[in-house]
Structure formats: structure tokens, C-alpha cells
C-alpha positions as CSV (number, residue, x, y, z in Angstrom):
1,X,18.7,-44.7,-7.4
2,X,21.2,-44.6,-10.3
3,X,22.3,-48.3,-9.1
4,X,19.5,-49.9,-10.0
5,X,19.4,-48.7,-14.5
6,X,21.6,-50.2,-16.6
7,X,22.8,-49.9,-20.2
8,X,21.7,-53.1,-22.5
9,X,25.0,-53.8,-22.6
10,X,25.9,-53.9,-18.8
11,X,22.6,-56.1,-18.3
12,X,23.6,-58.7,-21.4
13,X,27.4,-58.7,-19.2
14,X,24.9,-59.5,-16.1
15,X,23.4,-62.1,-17.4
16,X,26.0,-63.8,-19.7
17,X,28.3,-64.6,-17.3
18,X,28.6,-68.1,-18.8
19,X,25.1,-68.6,-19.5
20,X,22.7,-68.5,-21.9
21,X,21.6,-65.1,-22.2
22,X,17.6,-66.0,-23.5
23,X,17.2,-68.7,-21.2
24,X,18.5,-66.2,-18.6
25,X,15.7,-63.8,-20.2
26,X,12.8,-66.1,-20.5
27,X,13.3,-67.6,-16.9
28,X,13.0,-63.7,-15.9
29,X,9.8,-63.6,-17.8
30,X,8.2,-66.7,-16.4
31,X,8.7,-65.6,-12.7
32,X,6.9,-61.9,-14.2
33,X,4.2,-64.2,-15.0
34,X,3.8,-66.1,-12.3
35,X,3.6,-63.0,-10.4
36,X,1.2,-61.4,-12.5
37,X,-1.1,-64.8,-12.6
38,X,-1.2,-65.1,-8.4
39,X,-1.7,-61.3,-8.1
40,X,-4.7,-61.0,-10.6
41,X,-6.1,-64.1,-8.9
42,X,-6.0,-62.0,-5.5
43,X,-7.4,-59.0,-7.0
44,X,-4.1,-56.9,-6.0
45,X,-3.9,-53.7,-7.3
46,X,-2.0,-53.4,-10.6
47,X,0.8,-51.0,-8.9
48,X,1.4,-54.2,-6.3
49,X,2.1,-56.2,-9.2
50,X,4.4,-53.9,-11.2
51,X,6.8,-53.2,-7.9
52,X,6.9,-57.1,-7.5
53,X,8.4,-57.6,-10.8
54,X,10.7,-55.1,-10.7
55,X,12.0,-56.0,-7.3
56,X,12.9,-59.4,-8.9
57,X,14.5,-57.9,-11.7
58,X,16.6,-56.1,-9.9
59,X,17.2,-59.0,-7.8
60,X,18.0,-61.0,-10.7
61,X,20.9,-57.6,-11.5
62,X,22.7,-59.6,-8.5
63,X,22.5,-63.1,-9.6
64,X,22.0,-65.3,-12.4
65,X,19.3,-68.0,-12.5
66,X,21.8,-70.3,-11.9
67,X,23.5,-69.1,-8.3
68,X,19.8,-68.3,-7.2
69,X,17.8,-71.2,-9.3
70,X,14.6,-70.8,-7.2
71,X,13.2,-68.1,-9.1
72,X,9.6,-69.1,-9.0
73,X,10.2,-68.9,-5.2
74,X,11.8,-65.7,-5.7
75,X,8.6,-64.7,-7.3
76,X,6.5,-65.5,-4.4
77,X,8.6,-63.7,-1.9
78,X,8.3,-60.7,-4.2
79,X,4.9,-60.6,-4.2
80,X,5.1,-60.7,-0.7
81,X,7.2,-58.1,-0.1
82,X,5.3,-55.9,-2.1
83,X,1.7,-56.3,-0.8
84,X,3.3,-55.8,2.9
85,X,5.0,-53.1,1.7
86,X,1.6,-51.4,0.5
87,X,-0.6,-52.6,3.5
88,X,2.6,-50.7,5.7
89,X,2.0,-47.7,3.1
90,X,-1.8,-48.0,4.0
91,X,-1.3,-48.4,7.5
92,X,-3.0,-51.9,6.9
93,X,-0.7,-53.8,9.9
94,X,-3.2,-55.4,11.9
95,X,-4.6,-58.2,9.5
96,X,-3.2,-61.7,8.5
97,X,-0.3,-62.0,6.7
98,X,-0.8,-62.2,3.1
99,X,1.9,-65.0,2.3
100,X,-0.8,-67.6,3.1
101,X,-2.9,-66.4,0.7
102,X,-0.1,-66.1,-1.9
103,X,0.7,-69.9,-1.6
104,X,-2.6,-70.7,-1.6
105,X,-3.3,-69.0,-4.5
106,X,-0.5,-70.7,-5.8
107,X,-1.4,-74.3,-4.8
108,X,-5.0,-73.9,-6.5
109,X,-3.2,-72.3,-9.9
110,X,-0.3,-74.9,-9.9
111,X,-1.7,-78.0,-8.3
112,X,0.7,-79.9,-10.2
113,X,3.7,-77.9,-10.3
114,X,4.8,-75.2,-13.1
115,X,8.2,-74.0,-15.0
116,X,9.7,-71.5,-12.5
117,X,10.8,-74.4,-9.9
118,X,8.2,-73.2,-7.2
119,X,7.1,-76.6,-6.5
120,X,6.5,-77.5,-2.2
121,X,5.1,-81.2,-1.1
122,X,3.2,-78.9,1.6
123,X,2.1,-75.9,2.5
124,X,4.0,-75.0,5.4
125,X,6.8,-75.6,3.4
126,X,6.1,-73.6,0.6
127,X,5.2,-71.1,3.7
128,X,8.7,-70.9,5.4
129,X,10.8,-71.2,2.3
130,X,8.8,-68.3,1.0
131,X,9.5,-66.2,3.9
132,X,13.3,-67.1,4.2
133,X,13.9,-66.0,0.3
134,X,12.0,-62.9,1.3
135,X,14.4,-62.1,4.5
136,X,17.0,-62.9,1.9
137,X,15.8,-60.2,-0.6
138,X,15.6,-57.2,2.2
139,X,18.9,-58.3,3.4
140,X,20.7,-58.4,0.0
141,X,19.0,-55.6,-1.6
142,X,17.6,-53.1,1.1
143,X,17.1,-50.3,-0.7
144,X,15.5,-52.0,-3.9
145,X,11.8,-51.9,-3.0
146,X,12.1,-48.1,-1.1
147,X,13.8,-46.4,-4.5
148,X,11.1,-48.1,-7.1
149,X,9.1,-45.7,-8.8
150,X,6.6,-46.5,-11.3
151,X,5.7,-45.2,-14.7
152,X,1.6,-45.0,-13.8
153,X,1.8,-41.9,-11.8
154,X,3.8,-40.1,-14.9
155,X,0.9,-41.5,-17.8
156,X,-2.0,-40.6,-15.8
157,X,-0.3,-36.8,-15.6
158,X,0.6,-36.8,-19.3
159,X,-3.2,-38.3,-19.7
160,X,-4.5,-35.2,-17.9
161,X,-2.3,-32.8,-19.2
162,X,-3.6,-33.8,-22.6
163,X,-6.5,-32.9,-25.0
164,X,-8.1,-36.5,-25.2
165,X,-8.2,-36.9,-22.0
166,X,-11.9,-38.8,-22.7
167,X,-10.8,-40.9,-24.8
168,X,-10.8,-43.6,-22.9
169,X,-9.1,-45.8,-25.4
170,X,-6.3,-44.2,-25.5
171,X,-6.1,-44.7,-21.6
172,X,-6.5,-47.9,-21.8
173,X,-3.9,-49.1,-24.3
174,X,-1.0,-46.8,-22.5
175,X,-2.0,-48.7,-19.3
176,X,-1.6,-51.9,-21.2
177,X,2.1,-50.8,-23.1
178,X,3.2,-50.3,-19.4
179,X,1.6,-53.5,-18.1
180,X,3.3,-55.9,-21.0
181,X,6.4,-54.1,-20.4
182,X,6.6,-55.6,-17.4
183,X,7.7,-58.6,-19.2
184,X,11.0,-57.5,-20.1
185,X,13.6,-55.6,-19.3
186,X,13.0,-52.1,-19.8
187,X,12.5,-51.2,-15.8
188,X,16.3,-51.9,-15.5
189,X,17.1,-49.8,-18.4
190,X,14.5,-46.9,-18.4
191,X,13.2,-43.8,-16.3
192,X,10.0,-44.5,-15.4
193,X,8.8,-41.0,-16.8
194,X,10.5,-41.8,-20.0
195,X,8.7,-45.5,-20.4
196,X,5.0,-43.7,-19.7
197,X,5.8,-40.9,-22.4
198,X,6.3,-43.6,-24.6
199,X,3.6,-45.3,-23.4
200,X,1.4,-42.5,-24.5
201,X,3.2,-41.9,-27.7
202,X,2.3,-45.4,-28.8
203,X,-1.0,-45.2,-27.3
204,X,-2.1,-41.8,-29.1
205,X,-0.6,-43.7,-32.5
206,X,-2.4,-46.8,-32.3
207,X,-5.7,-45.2,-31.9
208,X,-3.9,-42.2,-34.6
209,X,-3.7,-39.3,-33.0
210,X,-1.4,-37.1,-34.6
211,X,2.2,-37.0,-33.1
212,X,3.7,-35.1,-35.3
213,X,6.4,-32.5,-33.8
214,X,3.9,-29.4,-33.4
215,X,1.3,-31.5,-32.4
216,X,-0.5,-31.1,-28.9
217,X,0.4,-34.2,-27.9
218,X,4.5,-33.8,-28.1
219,X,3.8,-30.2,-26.4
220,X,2.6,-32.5,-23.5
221,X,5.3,-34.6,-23.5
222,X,7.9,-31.6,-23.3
223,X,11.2,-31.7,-23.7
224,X,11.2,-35.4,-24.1
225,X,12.6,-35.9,-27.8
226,X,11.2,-37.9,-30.4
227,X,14.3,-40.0,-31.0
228,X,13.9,-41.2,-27.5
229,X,10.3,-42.1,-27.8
230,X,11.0,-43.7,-31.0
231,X,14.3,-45.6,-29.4
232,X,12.0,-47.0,-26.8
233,X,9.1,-47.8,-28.4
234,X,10.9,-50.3,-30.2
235,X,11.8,-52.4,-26.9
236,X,8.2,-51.9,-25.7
237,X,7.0,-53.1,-29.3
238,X,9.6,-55.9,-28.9
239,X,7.6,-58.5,-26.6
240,X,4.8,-58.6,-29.0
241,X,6.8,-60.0,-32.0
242,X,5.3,-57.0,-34.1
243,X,4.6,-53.5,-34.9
244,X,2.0,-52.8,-32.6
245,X,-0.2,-54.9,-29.7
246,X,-3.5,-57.0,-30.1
247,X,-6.4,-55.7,-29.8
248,X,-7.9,-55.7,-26.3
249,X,-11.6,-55.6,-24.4
């Protein structure tokens, strides 16, 4: 599993070998989107979402955007991967496949092509060069999608654990701090347990709950210090461009 978590350093090495290292970032990004845009538009379960982003950003630990330019394609396979990967999980294996639906989701989102070069003339092409770069994917990386682990189980524990466990605010904004984190890096640098305690720690500050060290909220955190939460709070802060997140319904 330790393959898979890099320093910030070892990823800006990844990443700059000869190329621009935001560009490299940004393109990253975009694909997130893109994955996030199709899979809300399915109604796929959040957790779906959040191991298809991380599979292609730990594809993207292999390549740069430049020896595998056809990152919005690498999107798409992701997003298939995934939601077979759950319906094999679920023991759903007798319906359709769902890469139709992905590309047609896509087609009716992008009708006239978007910025991740995930553009087909049909949609049997878009079809079989989807399923290709997924066969590519397993075959490169097999053991990227089986050793993902999420930070969702580990908040809704620390929720639970907690005294304001009702608030449901407070719910809701550590589920969003994980969600935007998706758009960045932290997956390849992080524990998962470690970016849901900060999660929380954000979340319980935003809505000011008291964090201080004897508080009840550190005692459910445990031994995780405060330094750490503080160390990555600031990248999860970072992709808003401020201290804290907008507001949200």
C-alpha cells in the first residue's frame, strides 16, 4: 500500500520531469472534474466517485500528461472501472455494462467537446477507446483500485464517536472538505484516516466548536497531533484560495 503515498517532493519530481509542474496539476484537476460532472449526472454514489479520482491519480504517479495525453479518456475509463468494481462488490454482474451510459452521459454534457481531450466523432468510438485505456489501467497498475481506501468510513466513525453527532452541519461540511479534496493531491500524500480527522477538525472549526487540546473533540481524534491536523489543513484549505470554504446548501 505504501507504493501508492508520496512525499510533496517525490510527486513535484513525478510530475516535473521536463514539464510544467501546474499545467501537470491543473490537467489532473480537470479529469477530477470531469469525473465528478458524469458521475453526479448518473447519480453514482459519492464513494464511486472518490475511488475514480484517485485511481487516476495514481495512474498519473506513472506517467505525465504528456506520455499518456488522453487524460479525459483516462477519466472515463476510471469511472468505469470503479462503478464495475462496486456493482462486482454488490454482486450487481448481470446488468448492462455501465460504459454506455458513461459516454452517453458524456456526449449530452460535452456535445461539443471539453478541455481534457475526450473528444470521439461517434459513439462506438468513444466506446472501445474507453474500454482499451481501461484494460490498459488494470494491466499497468493492478493493484491500484484493490488497495484504495477512503477517508468516509474514518469521518463517519470520528462523527459518531463525537458529542455533536446531531449537528448535522458539521456533517455536512467534513463531507464536503473530503469531497473538494478530491481535487488535489492530498490522496497521494495522505492516510486516509489522517485526511478525515482533518476533515473534522476543520469542520468542528468552521461551525466553532472548540478544538482546543482538552477539548472533546481532540479526545476523539486520539493520538492524532495537532501539528498534523494543522499541517494538513493547510493543503485541504489550499484549493479554495482562502482560509476556509464557501458557504454551502
Amino acid at each position: 500500500m505504501d507504493e501508492w503515498y508520496f512525499s510533496h517532493e517525490e510527486l513535484l519530481s513525478l510530475y516535473g520531469r521536463g514539464h510544467d509542474e501546474k499545467v501537470e496539476i491543473q490537467k489532473r484537476k480537470n479529469a477530477c472534474m470531469l469525473i465528478g460532472a458524469i458521475g453526479k449526472k448518473m447519480k453514482c454514489p459519492m464513494i464511486t466517485i472518490a475511488t475514480a479520482t484517485v485511481l487516476l491519480q495514481r495512474f498519473y504517479t506513472r506517467f505525465t500528461t504528456t506520455e499518456q495525453p488522453k487524460i479525459g479518456m483516462v477519466a472515463l475509463a476510471c469511472l468505469f472501472i470503479s462503478l464495475e468494481n462496486a456493482n462486482s462488490s454488490n454482486g450487481n454482474t448481470s446488468g448492462p455494462s455501465p460504459l454506455s451510459h458513461i459516454i452517453l452521459v458524456f456526449k449530452h454534457l460535452y456535445p461539443n467537446g471539453q478541455p481534457v481531450d475526450a473528444n470521439y466523432s461517434s459513439f462506438l468510438r468513444a466506446q472501445e477507446a474507453t474500454s482499451r485505456m481501461a484494460a490498459f489501467i488494470r494491466n499497468t497498475i493492478p493493484s491500484a483500485i484493490s488497495t484504495i481506501d477512503l477517508p468516509y468510513e474514518y469521518l463517519l466513525s470520528y462523527h459518531k464517536r463525537g458529542p455533536y453527532h446531531e449537528k448535522k452541519e458539521l456533517a455536512q461540511f467534513s463531507w464536503n472538505f473530503i469531497n473538494d479534496s478530491l481535487f488535489t493531491l492530498l490522496c497521494l500524500e495522505e492516510r486516509p484516516s489522517l485526511i478525515a480527522a482533518t476533515a473534522y477538525y476543520l469542520a468542528c472549526k468552521k461551525v466553532e466548536i472548540p478544538v482546543t487540546d482538552d477539548s472533546p473533540v481532540m479526545s476523539v481524534l486520539g493520538a492524532i497531533d495537532r501539528a498534523n491536523l494543522e499541517r494538513v489543513a493547510a493543503k485541504m484549505l489550499a484549493v479554495y484560495g482562502q482560509d476556509s470554504p464557501p458557504d454551502r446548501d
